[in-house]
C-alpha positions as CSV (number, residue, x, y, z in Angstrom):
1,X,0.0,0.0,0.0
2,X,1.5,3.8,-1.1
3,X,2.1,5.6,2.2
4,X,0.3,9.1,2.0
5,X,2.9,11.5,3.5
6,X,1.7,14.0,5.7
7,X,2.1,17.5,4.4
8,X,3.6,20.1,6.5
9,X,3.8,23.9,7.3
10,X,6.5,25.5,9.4
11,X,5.5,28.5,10.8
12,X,8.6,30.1,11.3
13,X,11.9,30.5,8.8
14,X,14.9,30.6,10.7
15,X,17.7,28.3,10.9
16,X,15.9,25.9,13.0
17,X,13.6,25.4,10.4
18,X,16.2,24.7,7.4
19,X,17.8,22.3,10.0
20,X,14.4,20.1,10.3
21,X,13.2,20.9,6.8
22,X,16.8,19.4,4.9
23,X,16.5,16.5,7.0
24,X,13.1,15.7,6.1
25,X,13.7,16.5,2.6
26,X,16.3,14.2,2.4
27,X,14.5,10.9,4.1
28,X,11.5,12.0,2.7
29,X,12.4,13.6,-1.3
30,X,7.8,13.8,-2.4
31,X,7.0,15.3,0.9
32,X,5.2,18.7,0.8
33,X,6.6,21.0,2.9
34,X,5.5,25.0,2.7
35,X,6.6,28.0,5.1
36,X,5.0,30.8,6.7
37,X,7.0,34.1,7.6
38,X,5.6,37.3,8.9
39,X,7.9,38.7,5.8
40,X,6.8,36.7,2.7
41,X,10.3,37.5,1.3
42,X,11.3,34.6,3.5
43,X,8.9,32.0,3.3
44,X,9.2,32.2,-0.6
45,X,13.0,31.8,0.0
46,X,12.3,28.6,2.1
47,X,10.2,27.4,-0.3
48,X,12.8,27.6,-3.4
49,X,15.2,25.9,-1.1
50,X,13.6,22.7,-0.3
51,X,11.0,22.6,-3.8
52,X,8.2,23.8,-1.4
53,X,4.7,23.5,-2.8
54,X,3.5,26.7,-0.8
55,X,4.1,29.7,1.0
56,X,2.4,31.8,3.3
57,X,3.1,35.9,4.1
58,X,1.8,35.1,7.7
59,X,0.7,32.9,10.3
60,X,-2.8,33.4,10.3
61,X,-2.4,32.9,6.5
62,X,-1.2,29.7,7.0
63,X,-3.5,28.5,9.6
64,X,-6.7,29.0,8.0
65,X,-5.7,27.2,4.9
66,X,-6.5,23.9,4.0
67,X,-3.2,23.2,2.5
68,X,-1.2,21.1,5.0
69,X,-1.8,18.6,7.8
70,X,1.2,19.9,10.6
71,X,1.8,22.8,12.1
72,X,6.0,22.8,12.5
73,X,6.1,25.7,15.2
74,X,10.2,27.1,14.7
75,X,9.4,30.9,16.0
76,X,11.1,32.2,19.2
77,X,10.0,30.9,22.3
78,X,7.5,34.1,22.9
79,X,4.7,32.5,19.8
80,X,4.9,29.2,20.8
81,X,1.7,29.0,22.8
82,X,-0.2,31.5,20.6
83,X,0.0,29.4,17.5
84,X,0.0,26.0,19.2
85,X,-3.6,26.8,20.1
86,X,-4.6,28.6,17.2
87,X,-2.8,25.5,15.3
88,X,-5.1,23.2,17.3
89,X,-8.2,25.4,17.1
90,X,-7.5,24.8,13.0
91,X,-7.5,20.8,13.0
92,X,-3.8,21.0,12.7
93,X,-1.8,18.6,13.9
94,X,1.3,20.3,15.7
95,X,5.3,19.8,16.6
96,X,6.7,22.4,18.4
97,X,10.7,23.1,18.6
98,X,11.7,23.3,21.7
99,X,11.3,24.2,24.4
100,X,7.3,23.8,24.2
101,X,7.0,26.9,25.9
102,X,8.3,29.9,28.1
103,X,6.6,28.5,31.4
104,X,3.8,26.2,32.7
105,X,1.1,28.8,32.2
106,X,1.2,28.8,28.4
107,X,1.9,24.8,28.6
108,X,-1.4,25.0,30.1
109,X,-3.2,26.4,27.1
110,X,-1.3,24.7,24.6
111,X,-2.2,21.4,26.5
112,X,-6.1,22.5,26.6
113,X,-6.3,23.8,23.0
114,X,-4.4,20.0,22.2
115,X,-7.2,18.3,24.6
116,X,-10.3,19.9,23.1
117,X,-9.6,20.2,19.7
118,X,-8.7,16.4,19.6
119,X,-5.0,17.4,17.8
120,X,-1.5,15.8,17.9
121,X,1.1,17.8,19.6
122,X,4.6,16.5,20.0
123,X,8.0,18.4,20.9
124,X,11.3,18.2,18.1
125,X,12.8,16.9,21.2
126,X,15.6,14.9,19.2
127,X,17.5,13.7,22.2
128,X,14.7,11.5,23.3
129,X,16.0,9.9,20.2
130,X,19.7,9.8,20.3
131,X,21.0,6.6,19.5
132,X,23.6,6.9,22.7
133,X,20.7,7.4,25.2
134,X,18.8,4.3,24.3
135,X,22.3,2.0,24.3
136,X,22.9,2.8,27.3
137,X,18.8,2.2,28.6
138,X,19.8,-0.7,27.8
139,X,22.9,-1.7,29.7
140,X,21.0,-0.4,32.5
141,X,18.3,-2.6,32.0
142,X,20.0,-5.5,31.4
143,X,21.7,-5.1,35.1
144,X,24.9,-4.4,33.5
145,X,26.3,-1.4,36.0
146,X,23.8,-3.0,38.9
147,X,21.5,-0.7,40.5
148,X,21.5,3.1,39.4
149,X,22.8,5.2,42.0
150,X,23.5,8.5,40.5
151,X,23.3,10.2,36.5
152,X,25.9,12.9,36.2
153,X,25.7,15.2,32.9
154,X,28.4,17.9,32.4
155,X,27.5,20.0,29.0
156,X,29.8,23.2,28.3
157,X,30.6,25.8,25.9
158,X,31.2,29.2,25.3
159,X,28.0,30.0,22.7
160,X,27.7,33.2,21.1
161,X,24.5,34.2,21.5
162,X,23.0,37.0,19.1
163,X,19.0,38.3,18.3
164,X,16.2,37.3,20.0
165,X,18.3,34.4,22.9
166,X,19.5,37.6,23.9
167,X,16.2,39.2,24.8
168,X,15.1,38.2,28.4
169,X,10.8,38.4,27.6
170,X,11.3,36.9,24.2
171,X,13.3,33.7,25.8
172,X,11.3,33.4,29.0
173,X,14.3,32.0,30.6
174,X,18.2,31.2,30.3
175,X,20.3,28.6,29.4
176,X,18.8,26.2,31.4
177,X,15.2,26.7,29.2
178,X,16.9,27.4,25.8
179,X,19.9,24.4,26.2
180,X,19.5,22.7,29.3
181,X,16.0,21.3,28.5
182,X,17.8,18.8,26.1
183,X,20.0,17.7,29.0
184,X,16.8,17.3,31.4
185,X,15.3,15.1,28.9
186,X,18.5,13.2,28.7
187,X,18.6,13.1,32.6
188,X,15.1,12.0,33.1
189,X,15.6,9.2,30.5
190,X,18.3,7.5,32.2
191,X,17.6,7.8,35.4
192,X,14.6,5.7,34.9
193,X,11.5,7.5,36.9
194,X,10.0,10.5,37.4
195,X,11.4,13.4,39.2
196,X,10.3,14.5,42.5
197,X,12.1,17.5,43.1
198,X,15.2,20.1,42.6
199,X,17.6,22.0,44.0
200,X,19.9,24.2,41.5
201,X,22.6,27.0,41.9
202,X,24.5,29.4,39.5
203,X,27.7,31.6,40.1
204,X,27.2,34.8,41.7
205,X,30.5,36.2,40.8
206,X,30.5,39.3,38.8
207,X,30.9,38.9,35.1
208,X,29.6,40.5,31.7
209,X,27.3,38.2,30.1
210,X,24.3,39.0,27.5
211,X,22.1,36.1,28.4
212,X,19.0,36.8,30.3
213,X,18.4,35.0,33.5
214,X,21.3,33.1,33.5
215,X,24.1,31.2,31.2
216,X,26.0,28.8,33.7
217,X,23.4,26.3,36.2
218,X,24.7,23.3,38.5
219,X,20.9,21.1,38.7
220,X,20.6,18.4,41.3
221,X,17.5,16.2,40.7
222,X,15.9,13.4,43.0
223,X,13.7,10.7,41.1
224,X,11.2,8.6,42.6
225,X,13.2,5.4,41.8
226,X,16.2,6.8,44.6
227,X,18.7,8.1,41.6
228,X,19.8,11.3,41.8
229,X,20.5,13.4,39.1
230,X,23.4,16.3,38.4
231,X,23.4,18.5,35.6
232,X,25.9,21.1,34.7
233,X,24.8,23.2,32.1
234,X,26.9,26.2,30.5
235,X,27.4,28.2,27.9
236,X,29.6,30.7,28.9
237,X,32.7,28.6,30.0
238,X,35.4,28.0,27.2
239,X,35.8,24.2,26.0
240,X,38.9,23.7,24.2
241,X,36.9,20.5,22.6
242,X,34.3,22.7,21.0
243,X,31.0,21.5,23.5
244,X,32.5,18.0,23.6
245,X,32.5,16.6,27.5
246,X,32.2,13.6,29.6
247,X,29.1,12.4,31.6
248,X,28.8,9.8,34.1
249,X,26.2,7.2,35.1
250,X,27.2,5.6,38.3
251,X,26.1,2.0,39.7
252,X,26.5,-0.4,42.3
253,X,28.8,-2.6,40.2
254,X,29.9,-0.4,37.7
255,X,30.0,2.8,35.9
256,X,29.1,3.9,32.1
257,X,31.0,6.8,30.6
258,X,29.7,8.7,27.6
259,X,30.4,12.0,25.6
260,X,27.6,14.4,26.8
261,X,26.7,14.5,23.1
262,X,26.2,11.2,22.6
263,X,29.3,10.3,19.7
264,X,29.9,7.2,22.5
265,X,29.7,5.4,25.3
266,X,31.7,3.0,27.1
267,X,30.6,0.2,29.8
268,X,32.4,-0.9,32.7
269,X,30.7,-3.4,34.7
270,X,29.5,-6.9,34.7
271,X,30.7,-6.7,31.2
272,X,33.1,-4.3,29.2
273,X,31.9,-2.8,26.1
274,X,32.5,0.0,24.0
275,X,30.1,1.7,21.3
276,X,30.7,4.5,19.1
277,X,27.8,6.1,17.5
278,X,27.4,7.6,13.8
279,X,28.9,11.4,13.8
280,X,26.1,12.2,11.4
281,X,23.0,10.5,12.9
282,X,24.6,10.9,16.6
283,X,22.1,13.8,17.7
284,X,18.9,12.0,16.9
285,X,17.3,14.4,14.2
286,X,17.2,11.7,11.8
287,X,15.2,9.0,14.2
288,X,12.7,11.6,15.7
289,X,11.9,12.7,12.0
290,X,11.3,9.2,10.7
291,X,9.1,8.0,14.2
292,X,7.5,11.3,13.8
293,X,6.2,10.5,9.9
294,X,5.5,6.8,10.2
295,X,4.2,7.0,13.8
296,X,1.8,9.3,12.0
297,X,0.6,7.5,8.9
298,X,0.2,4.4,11.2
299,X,-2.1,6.4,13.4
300,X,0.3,5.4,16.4
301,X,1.2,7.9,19.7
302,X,3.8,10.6,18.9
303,X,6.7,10.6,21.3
304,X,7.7,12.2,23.8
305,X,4.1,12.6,24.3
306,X,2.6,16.1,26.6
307,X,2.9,14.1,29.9
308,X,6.3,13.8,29.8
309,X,7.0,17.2,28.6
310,X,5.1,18.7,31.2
311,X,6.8,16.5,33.6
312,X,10.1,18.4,32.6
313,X,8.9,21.8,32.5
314,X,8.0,21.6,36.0
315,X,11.4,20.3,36.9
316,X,12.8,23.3,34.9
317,X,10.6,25.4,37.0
318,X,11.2,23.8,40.4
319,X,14.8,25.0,39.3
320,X,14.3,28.1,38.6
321,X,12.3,28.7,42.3
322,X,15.2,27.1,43.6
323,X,17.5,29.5,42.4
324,X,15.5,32.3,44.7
325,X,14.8,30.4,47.4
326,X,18.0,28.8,47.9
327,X,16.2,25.4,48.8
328,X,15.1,22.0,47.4
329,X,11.7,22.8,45.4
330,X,9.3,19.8,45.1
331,X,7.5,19.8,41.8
């Protein structure tokens, strides 16, 4: 039976888009993408790019057409909730880049719109899907570093940050929001259960920095199963490896180290092994894409689904509280 691709808008041209947009093209070549831009100049410009069928000179444009199936959200964090809903109040199916959105509240309405409208709603959150992350499920699973005690996950850099990352309402948060969701998602995956609770910190030495709220957070995280949870996030601390690091997961009979990113991982425990991942498939983008299309046409659950998501946000939050109140926050 010919599958019948789904066809998608992104409402949003930026580099995000392009990113997600040549990687569909390429597993998918008769897909039918179009763009929507608040300047029609660069939806059209999208469009040539990728053999787009359509283009759209604005949002509401594109929502009340007919033409597509998803709604690809890739704006700034600020019109993610906005279109989500008036996505779902359109029949539209939605992904949203992350992170979903600035805070709870509008995860709220995107969650109700989702709910009443009867509409799909998924995050682009590729490292749910990074080969690394579910090799080393696995080990864990299969007993291989014993019990889980702890899941350490260092991730630094010194990012340039330019436009809108740099503008605090826009964002809705730091590094921790923009970046550091990734690494939550990563943190919550392999510590096996759902988080309870945070305490977080972040330097209070003077320095010049143009990132709003803040660009360098420590995170410690308890989970209901007993592991606990450390993430260092940063983007303003130079790394002679260019973002490269290493991250720790810690057992009762052994230990796996990995490269934060996910290029490999390396078992010591009941047995030794060794795995090095694909440097162009390493980040996931690839898998999520493909689940996303064929969980689709199958009629199957997108992944991660809103209860996870939200699950996340609310440890992002409980972080963020923690930062002010100098305590472990509950979620």
């Amino acid at each position: 039976m010919k599958k019948i691709l789904p066809r998608i808008c992104f409402l949003g041209c930026g580099a995000i888009a392009h990113h997600h947009s040549k990687i569909l093209r390429k597993l998918y070549p008769k897909i039918e993408l179009c763009y929507a831009s608040r300047e029609v100049s660069k939806s059209k410009k999208m469009a040539e790019i990728f053999k787009g069928s359509n283009y759209f000179g604005s949002y509401e444009e594109a929502l009340c057409s007919d033409y597509f199936d998803i709604a690809f959200i890739t704006t700034p964090h600020s019109l993610h909730a906005e279109l989500a809903v008036r996505a779902a109040e359109n029949k539209k199916d939605i992904i949203i880049e992350k992170p979903i959105t600035r805070n709870l509240k509008e995860f709220a309405m995107v969650e109700k719109a989702v709910k009443n409208q009867k509409v799909r709603c998924v995050v682009a959150e590729n490292y749910y899907y990074k080969p690394a992350i579910a090799r080393m499920r696995k080990w864990i699973e299969a007993g291989l570093i014993g019990k889980v005690l702890c899941v350490e996950i260092t991730k630094t850099n010194k990012d340039v940050v330019t436009g809108w990352r740099t503008d605090r309402e826009i964002m809705g948060g730091g590094a921790l929001l923009e970046g550091g969701v990734h690494w939550i998602n990563a943190l919550h995956t392999l510590a096996g259960a759902l988080p309870t609770g945070a305490i977080a910190f972040m330097p209070t030495v003077a320095y010049e920095t143009n990132i709003p709220y803040e660009d360098t957070m420590l995170v410690i995280a308890e989970f209901e199963n007993g592991v606990v949870g450390k993430l260092f996030h940063s983007w303003r601390i130079p790394n002679r490896f260019r973002g490269m690091g290493l991250s720790k997961i810690y057992g009762t009979d052994g230990v796996i180290t990995f490269e934060s990113n996910g290029l490999y991982a390396s078992l010591y425990g009941k047995k030794k092994q060794k795995k090095i991942f694909n440097p162009f498939r390493f980040l996931g983008f690839h898998y999520m894409h493909r689940a996303f299309i064929e969980n689709y046409i199958a009629g199957q659950p997108w992944r991660p689904d809103l209860e996870r998501i939200k699950v996340e946000m609310k440890l992002i939050e409980a972080a963020y509280r923690s930062l002010k109140s100098r305590k472990f926050e509950k979620l």
